[in-house]
C-alpha positions as CSV (number, residue, x, y, z in Angstrom):
1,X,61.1,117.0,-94.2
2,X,61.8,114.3,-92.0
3,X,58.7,111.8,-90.6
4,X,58.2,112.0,-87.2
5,X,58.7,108.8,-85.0
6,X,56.1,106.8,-83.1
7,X,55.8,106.4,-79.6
8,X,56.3,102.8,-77.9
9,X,54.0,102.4,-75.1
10,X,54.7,99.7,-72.9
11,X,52.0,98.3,-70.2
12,X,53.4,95.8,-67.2
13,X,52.3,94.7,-64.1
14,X,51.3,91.7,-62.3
15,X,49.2,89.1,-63.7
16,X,45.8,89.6,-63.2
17,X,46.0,93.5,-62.9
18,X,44.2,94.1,-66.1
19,X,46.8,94.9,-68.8
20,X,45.2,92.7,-71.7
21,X,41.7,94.5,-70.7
22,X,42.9,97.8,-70.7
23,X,45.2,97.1,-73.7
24,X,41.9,95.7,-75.6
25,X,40.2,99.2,-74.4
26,X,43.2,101.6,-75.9
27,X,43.0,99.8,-79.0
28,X,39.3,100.5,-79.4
29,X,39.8,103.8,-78.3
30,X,42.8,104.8,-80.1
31,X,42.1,103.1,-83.6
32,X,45.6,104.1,-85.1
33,X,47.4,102.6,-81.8
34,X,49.3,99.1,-83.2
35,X,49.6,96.3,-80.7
36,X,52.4,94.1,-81.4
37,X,51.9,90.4,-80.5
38,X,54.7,88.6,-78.4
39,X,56.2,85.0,-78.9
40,X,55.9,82.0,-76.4
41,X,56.8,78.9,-76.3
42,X,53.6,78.1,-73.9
43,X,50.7,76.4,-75.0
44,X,47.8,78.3,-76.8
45,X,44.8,79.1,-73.3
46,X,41.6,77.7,-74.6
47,X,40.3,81.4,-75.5
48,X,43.6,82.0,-77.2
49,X,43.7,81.9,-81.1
50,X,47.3,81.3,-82.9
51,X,48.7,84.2,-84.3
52,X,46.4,86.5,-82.7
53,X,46.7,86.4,-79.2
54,X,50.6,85.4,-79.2
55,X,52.9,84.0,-81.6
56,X,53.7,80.3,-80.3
57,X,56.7,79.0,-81.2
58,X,58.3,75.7,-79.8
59,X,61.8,76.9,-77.9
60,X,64.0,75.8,-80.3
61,X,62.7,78.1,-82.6
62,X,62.5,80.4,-79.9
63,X,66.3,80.4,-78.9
64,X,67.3,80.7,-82.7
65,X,65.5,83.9,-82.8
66,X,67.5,84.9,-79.4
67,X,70.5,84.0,-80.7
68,X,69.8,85.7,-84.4
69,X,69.1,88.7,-81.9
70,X,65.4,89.2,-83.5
71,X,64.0,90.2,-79.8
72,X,63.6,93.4,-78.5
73,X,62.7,91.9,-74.9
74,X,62.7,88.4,-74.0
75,X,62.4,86.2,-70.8
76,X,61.9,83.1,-69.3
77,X,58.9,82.8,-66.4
78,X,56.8,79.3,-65.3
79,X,58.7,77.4,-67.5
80,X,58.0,79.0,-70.9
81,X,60.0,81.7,-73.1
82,X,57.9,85.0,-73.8
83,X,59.5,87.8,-76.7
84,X,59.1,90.6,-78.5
85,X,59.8,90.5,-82.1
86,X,62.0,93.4,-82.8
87,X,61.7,93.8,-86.8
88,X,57.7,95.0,-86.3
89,X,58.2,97.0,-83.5
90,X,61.4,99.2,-85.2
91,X,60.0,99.4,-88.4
92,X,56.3,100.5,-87.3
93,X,58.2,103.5,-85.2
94,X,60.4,103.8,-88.4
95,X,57.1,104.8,-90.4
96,X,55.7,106.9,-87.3
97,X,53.1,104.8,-85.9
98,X,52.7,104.6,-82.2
99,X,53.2,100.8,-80.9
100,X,51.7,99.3,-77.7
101,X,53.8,96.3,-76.0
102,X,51.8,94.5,-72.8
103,X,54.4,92.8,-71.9
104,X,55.9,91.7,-68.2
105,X,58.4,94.1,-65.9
106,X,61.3,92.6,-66.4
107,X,60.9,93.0,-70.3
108,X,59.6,96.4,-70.0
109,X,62.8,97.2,-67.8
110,X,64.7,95.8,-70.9
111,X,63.2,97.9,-73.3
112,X,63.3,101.1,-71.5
113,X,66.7,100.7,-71.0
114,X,67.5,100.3,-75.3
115,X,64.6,103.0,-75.5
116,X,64.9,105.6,-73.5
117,X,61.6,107.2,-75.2
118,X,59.0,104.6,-74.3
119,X,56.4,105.6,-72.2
120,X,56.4,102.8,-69.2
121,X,53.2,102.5,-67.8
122,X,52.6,100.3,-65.0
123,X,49.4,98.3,-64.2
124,X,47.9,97.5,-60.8
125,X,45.1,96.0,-59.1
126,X,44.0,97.6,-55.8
127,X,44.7,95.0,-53.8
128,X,46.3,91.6,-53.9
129,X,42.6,89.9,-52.9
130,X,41.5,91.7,-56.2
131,X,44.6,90.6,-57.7
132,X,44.1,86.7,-56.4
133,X,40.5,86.8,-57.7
134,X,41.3,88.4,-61.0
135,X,43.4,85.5,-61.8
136,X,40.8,82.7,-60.1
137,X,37.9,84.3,-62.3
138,X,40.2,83.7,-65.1
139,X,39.9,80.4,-64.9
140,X,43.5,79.1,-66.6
141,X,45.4,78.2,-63.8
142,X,45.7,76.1,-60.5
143,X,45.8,77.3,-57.0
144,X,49.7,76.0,-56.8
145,X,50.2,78.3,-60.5
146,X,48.1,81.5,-59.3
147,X,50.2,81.9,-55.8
148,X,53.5,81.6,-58.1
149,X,51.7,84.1,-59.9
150,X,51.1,85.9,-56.3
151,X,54.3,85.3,-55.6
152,X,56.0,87.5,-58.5
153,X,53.1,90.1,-58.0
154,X,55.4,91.3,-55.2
155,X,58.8,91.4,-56.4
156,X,56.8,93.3,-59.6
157,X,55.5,95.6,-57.5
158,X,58.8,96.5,-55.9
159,X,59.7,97.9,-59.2
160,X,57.1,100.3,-59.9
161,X,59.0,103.1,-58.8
162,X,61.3,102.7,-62.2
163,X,57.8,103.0,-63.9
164,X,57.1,106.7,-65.8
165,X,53.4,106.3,-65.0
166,X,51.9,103.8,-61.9
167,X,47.9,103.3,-62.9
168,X,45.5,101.8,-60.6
169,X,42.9,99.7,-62.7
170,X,40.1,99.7,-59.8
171,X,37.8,101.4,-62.5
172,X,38.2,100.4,-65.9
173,X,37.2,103.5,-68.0
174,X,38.9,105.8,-65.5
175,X,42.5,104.2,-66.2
176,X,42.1,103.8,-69.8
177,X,41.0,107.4,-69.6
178,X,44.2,108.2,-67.3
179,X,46.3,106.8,-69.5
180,X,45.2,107.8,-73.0
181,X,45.3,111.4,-71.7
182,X,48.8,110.9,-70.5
183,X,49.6,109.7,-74.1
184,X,48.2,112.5,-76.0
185,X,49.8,115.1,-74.3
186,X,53.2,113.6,-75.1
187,X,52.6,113.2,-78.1
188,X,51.3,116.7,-78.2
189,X,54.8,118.0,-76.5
190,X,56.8,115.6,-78.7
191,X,55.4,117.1,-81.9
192,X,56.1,120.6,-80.7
């Protein structure tokens, strides 16, 4: 008898659309969902804890992974590298668990491409004020930082259309409803 596979669930979308909220919720929600954490080369954000939040690494260590090719997605934005280990990801799929990435568009582009099956769901705010004040609120960033961040939202948002599933986080426990619904019935479809 063979095991089934997991799903790999990738959420994207601007910054400040909600994806590490919503990711936090499916979690809670989904107890046997497994997150897996991405790498940086960025500092640690004051509410960030080391190994928990991201994996930081300093680039050098960073590229050597590139190069040893241990990265199922990885980019460079605002100066810093951002990854996806690929050794967790494979072998939690490998033993049938269902994996969430929150990661950004052009990595979940990347990864959709190598896995066809993964279940692209993108993340938006309602409006680019919300968006601006999401990322104000936050608290991390300067003015000059959160209009790059603007900035991006749009050429992100052009590429929603390549998305399987376009969520709009203007009420919390409606999209995390939304989208574990969506995930349950392909996983009911996939089993069958």
């Amino acid at each position: 008898m063979q095991q089934k596979k997991g799903n790999l669930i990738i959420l994207s979308g601007p910054s400040g659309a909600g994806k590490g909220t919503i990711c936090s919720e499916l979690l809670r929600q989904m107890p046997d969902l497994i997150i897996s954490r991405s790498i940086t080369t960025r500092a640690p954000r004051p509410n960030e804890q080391k190994n928990r939040s991201y994996f930081f690494v300093s680039t050098d260590e960073f590229l050597d992974m590139v190069r040893n090719n241990e990265l199922l997605e990885y980019d460079q934005h605002f100066e810093n590298y951002y990854g996806t280990p690929k050794k967790f990801v494979l072998d939690m799929l490998k033993f049938g668990k269902d994996v969430i990435l929150e990661i950004d568009v052009k990595g979940a582009l990347q990864v959709k491409q190598n896995f066809p099956e993964s279940i692209l769901f993108f993340i938006e705010a309602p409006n680019e004020q919300a968006l601006y004040e999401r990322l104000v609120k936050r608290g991390t960033e300067t003015e000059d930082k959160i209009q790059i961040r603007m900035a991006r939202s749009k050429l992100e948002l052009a590429q929603k259309h390549k998305y399987d599933y376009c969520i709009m986080n203007d009420d919390l426990d409606r999209a995390v409803k939304e989208i574990i619904g969506i995930i349950n019935d392909i996983k009911k479809r996939r089993e069958q």
